[in-house]
TIVEX-78051 format. One record per residue (C-alpha): x, z, y; chain; residue number from 1; residue in three letters. Coordinates in pm, 1 decimal, padded with zeros to 6 digits. Layout:
N
         X         Z         Y  mol  seq  type
         X         Z         Y    A  NUM   ALA
...
//
This chain:
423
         X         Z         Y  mol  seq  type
   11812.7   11847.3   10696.3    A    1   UNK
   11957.8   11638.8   10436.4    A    2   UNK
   11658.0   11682.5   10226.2    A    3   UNK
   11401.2   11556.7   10521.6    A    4   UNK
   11707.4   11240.7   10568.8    A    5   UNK
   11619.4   11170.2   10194.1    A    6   UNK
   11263.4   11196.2   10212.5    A    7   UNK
   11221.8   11012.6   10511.1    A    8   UNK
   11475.3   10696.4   10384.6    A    9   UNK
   11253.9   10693.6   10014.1    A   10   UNK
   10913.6   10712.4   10275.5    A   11   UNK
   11073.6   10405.6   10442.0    A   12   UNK
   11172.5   10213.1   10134.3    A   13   UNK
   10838.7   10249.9   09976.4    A   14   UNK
   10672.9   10123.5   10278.3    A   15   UNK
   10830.8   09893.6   10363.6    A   16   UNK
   10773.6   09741.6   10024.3    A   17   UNK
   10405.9   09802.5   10034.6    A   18   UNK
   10429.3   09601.0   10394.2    A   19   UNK
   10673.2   09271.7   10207.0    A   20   UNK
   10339.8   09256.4   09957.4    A   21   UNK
   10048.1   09325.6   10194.0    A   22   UNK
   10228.3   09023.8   10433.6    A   23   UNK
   10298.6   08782.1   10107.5    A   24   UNK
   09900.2   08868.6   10069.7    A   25   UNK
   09769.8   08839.6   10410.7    A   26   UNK
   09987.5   08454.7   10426.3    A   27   UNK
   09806.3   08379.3   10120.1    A   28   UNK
   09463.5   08486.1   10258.8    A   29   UNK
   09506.7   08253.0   10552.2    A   30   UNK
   09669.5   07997.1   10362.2    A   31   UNK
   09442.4   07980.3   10059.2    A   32   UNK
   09085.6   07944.1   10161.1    A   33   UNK
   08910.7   08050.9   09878.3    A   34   UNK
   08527.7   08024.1   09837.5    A   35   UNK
   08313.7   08278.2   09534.8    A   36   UNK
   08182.9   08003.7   09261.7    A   37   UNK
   08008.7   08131.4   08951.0    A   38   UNK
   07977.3   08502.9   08889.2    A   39   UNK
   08237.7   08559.2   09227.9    A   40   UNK
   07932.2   08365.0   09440.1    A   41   UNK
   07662.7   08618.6   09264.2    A   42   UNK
   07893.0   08888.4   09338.2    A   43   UNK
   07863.1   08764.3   09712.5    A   44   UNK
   07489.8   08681.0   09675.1    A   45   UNK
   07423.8   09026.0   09546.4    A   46   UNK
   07598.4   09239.7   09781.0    A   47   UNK
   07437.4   09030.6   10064.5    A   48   UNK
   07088.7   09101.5   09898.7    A   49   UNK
   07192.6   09455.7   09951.0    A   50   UNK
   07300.6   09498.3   10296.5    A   51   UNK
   06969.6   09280.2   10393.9    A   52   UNK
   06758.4   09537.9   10188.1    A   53   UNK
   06595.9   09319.6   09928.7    A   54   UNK
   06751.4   09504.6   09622.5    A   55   UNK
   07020.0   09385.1   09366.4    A   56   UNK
   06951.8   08961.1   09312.4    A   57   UNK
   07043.5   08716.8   09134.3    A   58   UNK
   06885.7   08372.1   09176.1    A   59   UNK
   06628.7   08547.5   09380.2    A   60   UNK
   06530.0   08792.8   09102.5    A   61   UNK
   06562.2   09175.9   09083.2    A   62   UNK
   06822.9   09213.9   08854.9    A   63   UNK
   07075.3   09404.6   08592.7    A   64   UNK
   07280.7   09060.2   08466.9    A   65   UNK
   07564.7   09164.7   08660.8    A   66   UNK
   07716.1   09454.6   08667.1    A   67   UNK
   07650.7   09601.0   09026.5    A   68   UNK
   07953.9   09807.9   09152.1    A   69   UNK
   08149.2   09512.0   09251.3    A   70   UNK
   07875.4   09396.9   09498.4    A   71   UNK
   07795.6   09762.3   09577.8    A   72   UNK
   08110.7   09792.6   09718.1    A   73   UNK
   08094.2   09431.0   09875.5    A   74   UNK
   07804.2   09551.9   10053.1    A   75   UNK
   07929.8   09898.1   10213.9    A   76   UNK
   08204.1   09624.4   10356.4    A   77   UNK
   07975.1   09433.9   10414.7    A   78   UNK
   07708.3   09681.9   10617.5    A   79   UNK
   08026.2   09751.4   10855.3    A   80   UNK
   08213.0   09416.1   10892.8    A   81   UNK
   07990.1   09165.4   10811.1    A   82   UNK
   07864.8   08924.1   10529.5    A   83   UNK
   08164.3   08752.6   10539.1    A   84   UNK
   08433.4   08599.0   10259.3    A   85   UNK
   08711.5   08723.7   10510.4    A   86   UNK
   08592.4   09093.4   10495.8    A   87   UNK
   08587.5   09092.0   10134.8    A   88   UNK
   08967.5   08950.0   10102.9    A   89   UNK
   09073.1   09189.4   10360.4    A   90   UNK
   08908.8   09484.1   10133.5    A   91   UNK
   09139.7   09307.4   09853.9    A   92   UNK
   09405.3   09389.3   10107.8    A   93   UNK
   09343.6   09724.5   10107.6    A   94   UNK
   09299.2   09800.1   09756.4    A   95   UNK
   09590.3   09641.3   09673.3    A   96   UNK
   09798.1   09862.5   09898.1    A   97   UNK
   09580.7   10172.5   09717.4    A   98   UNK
   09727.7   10052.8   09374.9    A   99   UNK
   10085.5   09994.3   09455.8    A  100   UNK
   10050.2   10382.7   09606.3    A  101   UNK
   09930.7   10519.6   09249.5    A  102   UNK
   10176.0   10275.7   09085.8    A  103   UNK
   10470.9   10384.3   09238.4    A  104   UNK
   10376.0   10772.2   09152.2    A  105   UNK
   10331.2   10700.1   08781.0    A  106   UNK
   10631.5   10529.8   08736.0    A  107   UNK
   10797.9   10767.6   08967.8    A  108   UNK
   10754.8   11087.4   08706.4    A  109   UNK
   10851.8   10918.2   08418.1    A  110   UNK
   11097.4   10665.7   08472.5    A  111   UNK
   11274.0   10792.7   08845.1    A  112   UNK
   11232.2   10677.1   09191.0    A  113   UNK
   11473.5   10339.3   09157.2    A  114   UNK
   11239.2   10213.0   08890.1    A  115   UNK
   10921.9   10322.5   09075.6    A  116   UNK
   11093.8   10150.8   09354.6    A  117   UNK
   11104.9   09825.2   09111.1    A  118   UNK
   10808.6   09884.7   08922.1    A  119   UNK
   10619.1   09866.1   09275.2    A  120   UNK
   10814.4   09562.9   09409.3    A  121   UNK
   10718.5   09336.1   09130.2    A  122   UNK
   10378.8   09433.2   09132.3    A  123   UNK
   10415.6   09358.8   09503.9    A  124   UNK
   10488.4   09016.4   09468.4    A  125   UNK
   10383.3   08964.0   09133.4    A  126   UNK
   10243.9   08576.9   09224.3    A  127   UNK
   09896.7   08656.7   09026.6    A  128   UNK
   09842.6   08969.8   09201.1    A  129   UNK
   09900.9   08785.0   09518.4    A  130   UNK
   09693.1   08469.4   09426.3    A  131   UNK
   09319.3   08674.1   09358.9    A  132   UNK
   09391.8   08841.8   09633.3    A  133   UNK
   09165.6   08556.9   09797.5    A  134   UNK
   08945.8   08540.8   09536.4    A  135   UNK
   08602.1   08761.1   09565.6    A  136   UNK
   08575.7   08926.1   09207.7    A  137   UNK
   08629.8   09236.2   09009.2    A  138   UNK
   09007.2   09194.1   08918.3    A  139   UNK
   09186.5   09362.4   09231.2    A  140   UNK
   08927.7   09650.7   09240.4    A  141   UNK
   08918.8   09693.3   08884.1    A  142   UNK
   09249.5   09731.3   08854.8    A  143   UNK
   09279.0   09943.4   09143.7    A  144   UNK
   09028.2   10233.9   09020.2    A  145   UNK
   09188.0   10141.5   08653.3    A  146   UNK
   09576.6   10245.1   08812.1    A  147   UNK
   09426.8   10552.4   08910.7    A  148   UNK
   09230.7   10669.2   08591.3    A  149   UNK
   09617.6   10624.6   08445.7    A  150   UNK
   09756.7   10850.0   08731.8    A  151   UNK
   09502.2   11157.8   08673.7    A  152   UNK
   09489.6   11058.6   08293.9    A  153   UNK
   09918.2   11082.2   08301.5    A  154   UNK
   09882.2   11415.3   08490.4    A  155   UNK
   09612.2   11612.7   08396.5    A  156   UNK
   09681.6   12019.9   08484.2    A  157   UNK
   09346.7   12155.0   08575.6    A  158   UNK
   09120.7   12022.1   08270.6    A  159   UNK
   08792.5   12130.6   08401.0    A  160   UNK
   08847.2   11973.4   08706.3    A  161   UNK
   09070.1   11664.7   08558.5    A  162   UNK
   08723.8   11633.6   08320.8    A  163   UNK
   08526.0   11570.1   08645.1    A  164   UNK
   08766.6   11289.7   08829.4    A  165   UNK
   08841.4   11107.4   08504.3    A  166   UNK
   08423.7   11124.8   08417.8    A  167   UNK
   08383.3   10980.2   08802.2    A  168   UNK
   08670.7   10714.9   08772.2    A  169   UNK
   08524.7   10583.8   08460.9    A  170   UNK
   08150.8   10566.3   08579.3    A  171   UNK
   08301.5   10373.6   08872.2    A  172   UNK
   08523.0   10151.5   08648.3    A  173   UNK
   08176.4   10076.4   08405.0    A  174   UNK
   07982.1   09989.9   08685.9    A  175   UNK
   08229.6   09711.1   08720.1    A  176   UNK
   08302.6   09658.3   08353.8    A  177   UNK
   08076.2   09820.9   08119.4    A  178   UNK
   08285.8   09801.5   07826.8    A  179   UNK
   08462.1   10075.1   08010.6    A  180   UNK
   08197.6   10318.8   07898.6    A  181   UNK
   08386.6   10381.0   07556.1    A  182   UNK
   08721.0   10406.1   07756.9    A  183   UNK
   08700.7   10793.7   07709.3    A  184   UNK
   08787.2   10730.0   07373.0    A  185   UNK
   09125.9   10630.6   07449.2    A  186   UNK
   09181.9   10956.4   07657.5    A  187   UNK
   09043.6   11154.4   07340.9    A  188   UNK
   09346.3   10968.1   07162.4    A  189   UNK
   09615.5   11097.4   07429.0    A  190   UNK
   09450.9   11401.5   07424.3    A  191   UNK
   09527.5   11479.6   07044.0    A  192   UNK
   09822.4   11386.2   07073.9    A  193   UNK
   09912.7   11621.3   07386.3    A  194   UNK
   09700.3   11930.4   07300.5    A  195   UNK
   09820.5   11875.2   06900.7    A  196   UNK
   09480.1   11983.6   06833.0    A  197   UNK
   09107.6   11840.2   06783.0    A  198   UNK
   08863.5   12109.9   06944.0    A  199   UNK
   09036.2   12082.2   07328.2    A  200   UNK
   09033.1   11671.7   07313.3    A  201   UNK
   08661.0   11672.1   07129.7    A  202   UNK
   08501.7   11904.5   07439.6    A  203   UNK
   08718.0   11715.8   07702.8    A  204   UNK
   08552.1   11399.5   07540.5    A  205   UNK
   08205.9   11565.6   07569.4    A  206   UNK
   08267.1   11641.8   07913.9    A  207   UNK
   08394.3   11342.6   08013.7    A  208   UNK
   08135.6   11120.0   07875.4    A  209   UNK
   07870.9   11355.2   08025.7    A  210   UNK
   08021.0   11309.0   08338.4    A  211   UNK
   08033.3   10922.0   08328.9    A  212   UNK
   07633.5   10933.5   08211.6    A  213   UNK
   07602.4   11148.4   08552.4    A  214   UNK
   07782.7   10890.5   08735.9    A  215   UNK
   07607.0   10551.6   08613.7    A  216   UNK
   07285.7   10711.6   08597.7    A  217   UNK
   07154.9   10623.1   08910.4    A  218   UNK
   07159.9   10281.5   08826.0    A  219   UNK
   07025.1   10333.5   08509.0    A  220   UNK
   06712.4   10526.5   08639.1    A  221   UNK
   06657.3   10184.7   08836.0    A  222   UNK
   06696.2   09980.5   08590.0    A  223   UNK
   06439.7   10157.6   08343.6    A  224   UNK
   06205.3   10176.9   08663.7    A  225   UNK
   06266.8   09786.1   08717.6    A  226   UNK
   06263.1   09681.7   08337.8    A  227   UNK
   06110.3   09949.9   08203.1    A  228   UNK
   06376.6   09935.0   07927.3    A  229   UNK
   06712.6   10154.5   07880.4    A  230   UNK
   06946.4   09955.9   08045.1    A  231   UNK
   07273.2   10171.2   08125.9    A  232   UNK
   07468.0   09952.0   08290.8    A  233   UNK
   07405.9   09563.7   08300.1    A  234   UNK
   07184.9   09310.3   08105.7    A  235   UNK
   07405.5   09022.4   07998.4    A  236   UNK
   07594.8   09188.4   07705.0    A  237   UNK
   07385.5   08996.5   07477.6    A  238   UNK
   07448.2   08715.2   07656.8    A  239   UNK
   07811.2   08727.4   07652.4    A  240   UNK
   07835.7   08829.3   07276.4    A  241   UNK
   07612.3   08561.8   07167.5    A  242   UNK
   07786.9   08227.9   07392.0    A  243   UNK
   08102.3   08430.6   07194.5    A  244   UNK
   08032.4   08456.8   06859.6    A  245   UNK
   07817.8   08171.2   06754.2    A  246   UNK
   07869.6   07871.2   06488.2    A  247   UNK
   07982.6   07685.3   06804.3    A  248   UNK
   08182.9   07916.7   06963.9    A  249   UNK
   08520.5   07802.3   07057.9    A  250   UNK
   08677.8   08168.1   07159.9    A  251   UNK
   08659.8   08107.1   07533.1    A  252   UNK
   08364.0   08096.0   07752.0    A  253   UNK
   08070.7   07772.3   07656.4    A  254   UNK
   07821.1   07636.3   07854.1    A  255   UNK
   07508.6   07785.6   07647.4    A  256   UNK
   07295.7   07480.8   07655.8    A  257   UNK
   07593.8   07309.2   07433.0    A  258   UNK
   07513.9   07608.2   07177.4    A  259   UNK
   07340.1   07415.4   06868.3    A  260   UNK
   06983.7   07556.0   06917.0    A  261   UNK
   07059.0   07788.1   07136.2    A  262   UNK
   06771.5   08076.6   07217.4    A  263   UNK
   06846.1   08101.6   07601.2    A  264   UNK
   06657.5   07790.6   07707.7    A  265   UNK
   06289.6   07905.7   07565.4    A  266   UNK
   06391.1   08191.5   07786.5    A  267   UNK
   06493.1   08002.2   08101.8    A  268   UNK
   06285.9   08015.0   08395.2    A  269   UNK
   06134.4   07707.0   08566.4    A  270   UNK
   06274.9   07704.5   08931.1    A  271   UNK
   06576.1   07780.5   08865.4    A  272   UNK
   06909.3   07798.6   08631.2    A  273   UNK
   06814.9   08173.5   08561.1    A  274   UNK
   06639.9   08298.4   08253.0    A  275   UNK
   06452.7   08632.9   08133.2    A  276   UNK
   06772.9   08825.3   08146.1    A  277   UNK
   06636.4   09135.3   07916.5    A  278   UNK
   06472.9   08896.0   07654.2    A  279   UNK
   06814.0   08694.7   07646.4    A  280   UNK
   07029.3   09032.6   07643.0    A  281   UNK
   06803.5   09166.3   07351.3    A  282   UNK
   06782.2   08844.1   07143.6    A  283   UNK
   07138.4   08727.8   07203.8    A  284   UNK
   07291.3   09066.2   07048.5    A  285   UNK
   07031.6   09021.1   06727.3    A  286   UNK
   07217.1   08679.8   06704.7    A  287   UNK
   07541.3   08744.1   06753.8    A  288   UNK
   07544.0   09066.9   06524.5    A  289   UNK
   07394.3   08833.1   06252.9    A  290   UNK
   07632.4   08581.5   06255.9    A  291   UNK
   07920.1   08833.3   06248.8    A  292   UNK
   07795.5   09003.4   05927.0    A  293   UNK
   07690.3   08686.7   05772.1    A  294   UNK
   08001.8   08500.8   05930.2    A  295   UNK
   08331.3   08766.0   05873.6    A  296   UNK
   08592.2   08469.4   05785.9    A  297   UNK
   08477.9   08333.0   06066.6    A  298   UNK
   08434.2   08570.0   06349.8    A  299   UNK
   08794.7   08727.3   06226.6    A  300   UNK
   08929.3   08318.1   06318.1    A  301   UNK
   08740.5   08310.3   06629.3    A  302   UNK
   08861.9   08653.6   06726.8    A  303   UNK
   09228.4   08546.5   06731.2    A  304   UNK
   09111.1   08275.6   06872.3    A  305   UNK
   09002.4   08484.0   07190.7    A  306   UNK
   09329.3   08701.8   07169.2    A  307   UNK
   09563.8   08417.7   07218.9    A  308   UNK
   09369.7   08212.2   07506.3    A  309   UNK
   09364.8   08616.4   07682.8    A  310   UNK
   09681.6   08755.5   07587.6    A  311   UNK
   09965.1   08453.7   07539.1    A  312   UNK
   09799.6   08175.4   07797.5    A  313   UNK
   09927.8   08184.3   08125.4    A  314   UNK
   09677.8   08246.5   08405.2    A  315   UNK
   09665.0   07906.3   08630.4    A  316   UNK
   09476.2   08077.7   08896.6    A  317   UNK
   09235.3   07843.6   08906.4    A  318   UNK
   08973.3   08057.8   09055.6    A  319   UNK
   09185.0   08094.2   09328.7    A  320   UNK
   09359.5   07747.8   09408.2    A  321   UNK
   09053.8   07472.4   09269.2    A  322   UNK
   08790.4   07589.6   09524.1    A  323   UNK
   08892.8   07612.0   09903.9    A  324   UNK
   08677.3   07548.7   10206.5    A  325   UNK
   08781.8   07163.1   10275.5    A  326   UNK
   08623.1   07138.1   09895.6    A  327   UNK
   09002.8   07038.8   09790.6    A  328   UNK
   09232.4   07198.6   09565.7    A  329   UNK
   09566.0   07396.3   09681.2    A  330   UNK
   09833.3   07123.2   09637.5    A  331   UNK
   10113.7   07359.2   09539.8    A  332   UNK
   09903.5   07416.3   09234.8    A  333   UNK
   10140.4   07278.8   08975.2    A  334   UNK
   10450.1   07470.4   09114.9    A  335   UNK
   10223.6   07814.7   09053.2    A  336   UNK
   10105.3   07731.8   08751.8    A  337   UNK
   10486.8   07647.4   08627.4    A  338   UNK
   10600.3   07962.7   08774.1    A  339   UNK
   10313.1   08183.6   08587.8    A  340   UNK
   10357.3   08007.5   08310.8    A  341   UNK
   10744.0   08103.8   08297.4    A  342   UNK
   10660.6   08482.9   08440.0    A  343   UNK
   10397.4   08451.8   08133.7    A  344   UNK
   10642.1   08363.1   07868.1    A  345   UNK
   10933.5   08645.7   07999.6    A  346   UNK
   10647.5   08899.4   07999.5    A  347   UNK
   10564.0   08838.0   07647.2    A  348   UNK
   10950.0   08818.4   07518.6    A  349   UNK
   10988.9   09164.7   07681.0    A  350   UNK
   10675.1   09303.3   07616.4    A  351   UNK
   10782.7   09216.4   07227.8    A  352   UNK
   11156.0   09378.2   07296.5    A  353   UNK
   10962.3   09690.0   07434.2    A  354   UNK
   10739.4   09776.4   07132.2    A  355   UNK
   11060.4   09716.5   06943.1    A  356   UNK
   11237.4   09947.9   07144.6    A  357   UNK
   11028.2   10226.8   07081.9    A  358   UNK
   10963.8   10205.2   06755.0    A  359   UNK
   11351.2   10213.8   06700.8    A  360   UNK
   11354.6   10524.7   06962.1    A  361   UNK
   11054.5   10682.7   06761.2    A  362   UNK
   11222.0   10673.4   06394.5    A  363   UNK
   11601.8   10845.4   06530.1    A  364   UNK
   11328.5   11077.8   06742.6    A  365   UNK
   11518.6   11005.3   07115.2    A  366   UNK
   11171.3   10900.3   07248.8    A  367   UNK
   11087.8   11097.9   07543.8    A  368   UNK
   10751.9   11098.7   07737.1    A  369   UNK
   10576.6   11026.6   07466.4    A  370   UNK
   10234.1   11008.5   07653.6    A  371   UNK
   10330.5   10733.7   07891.9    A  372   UNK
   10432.8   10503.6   07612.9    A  373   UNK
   10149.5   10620.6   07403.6    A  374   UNK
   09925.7   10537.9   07663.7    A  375   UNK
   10122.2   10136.3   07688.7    A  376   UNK
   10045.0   10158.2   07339.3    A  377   UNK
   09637.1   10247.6   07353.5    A  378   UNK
   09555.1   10014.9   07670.2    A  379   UNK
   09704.3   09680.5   07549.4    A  380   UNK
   09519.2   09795.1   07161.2    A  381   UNK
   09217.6   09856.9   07396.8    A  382   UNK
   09212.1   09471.4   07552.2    A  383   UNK
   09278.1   09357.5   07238.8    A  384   UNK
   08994.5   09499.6   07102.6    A  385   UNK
   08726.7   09408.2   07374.0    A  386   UNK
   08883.5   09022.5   07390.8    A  387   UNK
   08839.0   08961.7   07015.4    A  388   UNK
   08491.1   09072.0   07011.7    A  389   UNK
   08376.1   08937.6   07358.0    A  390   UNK
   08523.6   08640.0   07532.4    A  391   UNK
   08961.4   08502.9   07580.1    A  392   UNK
   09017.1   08421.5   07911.6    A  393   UNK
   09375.0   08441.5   08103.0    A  394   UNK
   09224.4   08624.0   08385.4    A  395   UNK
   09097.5   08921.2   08177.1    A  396   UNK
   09439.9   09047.0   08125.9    A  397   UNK
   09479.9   09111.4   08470.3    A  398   UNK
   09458.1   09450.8   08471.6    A  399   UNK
   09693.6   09481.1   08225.8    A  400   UNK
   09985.1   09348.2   08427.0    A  401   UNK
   10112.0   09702.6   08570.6    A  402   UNK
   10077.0   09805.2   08225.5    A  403   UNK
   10352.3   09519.5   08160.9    A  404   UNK
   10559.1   09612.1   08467.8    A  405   UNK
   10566.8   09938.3   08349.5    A  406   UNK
   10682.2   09903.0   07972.2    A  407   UNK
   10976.4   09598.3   08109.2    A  408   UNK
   11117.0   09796.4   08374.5    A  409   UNK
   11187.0   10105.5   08112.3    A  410   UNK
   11292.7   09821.0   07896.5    A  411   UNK
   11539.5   09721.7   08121.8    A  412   UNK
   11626.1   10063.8   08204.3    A  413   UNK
   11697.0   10156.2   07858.2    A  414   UNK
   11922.1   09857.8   07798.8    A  415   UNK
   12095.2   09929.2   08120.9    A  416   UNK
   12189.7   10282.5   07967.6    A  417   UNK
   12283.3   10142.7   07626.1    A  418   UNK
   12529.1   09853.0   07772.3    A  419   UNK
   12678.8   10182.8   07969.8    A  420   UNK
   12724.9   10405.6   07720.4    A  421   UNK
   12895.6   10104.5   07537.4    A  422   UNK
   13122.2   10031.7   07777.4    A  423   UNK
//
């Protein structure tokens, strides 16, 4: 009896935290008008193209630039509530309540209910998280799918089967991001360090990537049908490594046309502001890989560059607060970008205390659950990596952020136990 009592109070606590966030969301939603601009409106356009049965478009044209399974999953939303911004926010809704679920369970096994309990809270009202909420692109769901690759990676038992959900999440997770396609290389990582061993983690990697081929394929097969070129995922990863690495380059996203001599325009198309997306996705990465080898001073600058406008720049949410129905901007604007910018700053000062932490725990060998930390360790190296050879922008650390939560709670956690040994 005491046992259900328990069960049912820590049922009640974790809802009713899940509610506080969903509520904080669902003001913002109605509060915050936000309207798709830029690659959020193609998102839109393409998931309407969908439902209405005309294929994937962009600008009109069958197309690859984006990467689909954002507006594929627009468009099952769509097919059953409407073509509607609302429906798509409310899906946000919904996704974020999936991610708090697979939050709390992570942090749960390794760091105890009252810090799963915290961990979830400021997640929960974590003022980003709450702010793209009303914004129609890839960070909620991306993050969503990403928080659960970390749950089955974090507690793999049945490897064959484990093989099969991780090789499904990480299709899922490329057809939103297609750098994700090399994620499995990070799980081969964990996986030599769990199994002590090379042949286990080299045939789970096998099986995993064979598994994420499986899952993307479908798209692929349409794109070589449509293109009649091997296209795995998406079309504009030319595009984005040339804008990014380019004698002009300025380690955030550039206008193209302000490129000196820049090859998209002899590819641009003359109705519109679209251009021969294979051509530009083939030339772009001969250009951009010919800089970097003849450039390497350079493209190292222009990499750091990148790292600090993604990893120590405070997201203003301006996605979310510059474009709203009345075509104004959100006039608490200022006050949110203060308090990210504070939130921003605290993250990175504990973030800093954390890696110091177990490094210190590592040398007098008290580190326990080695895998979670290991796995802080891989997915901030991972960003890194993918940000100093593509493009910095504040908003692609965004899924990084329960990553955070998770390393400063068992910061705080640890210091807690230190100060009461002490005393």
């Amino acid at each position: 009896m005491l046992i259900k009592l328990k069960n049912y109070k820590n049922f009640i606590t974790i809802t009713g935290i899940i509610v506080f966030s969903l509520f904080l969301k669902l003001i913002w939603i109605l509060k915050v008008p936000t309207v798709p601009v830029s690659d959020f409106l193609q998102y839109y356009n393409g998931a309407v193209s969908l439902v209405n049965g005309t294929g994937y478009r962009i600008y009109g044209h069958i197309s690859a630039y984006e990467p689909v399974g954002y507006s594929l999953f627009l468009s099952i939303i769509y097919f059953f509530l409407g073509s509607s911004f609302i429906a798509a926010k409310f899906a946000n809704l919904f996704l974020s309540c999936i991610s708090l679920i697979f939050l709390f369970h992570i942090s749960k096994k390794y760091f105890g209910k009252k810090s799963a309990y915290i961990c979830t809270l400021i997640y929960g009202i974590l003022p980003l998280n709450i702010a793209y909420t009303s914004v129609i692109s890839t960070e909620i769901i991306f993050t969503t799918f990403f928080i659960i690759l970390i749950y089955f990676v974090l507690n793999r038992k049945n490897t064959y089967k484990s093989n099969i959900i991780l090789g499904i999440l990480l299709g899922v997770l490329t057809l939103i991001k297609p750098y994700m396609m090399i994620y499995q290389g990070i799980i081969f990582l964990i996986d030599i360090i769990n199994f002590k061993s090379l042949i286990k983690p080299l045939k789970n990697f096998f099986a995993i990537t064979l598994i994420l081929l499986l899952t993307i394929s479908p798209w692929t097969i349409r794109n070589y049908i449509v293109f009649h070129k091997f296209i795995p995922v998406s079309t504009n990863g030319g595009y984005n490594l040339y804008i990014n690495n380019n004698p002009d380059a300025i380690g955030a996203w550039r206008n193209p046309t302000k490129i000196h001599g820049n090859l998209i325009e002899k590819y641009k198309n003359k109705n519109d502001d679209f251009w021969d997306e294979v051509k530009v996705d083939e030339e772009g990465k001969k250009a951009a890989f010919h800089w970097i080898l003849q450039n390497p001073e350079s493209f190292l600058k222009l990499g750091l560059k990148k790292v600090k406008n993604t990893f120590l720049t405070s997201d203003s949410c301006f996605w979310s607060t510059n474009y709203l129905t009345a075509g104004n901007k959100f006039k608490y604007k200022p006050t949110l970008q203060l308090l990210n910018k504070k939130i921003h700053l605290f993250t990175l000062i504990l973030m800093i205390l954390y890696f110091g932490l177990i490094v210190i725990k590592l040398v007098k060998g008290t580190l326990k659950n080695i895998k979670v930390h290991t796995l802080i360790f891989l997915n901030v190296i991972f960003f890194l990596v993918i940000t100093f050879v593509f493009e910095g922008q504040p908003r692609y650390l965004f899924p990084l952020w329960p990553i955070f939560i998770l390393a400063i709670v068992y910061t705080f956690k640890s210091i807690y136990s230190i100060i009461r040994k002490e005393i």
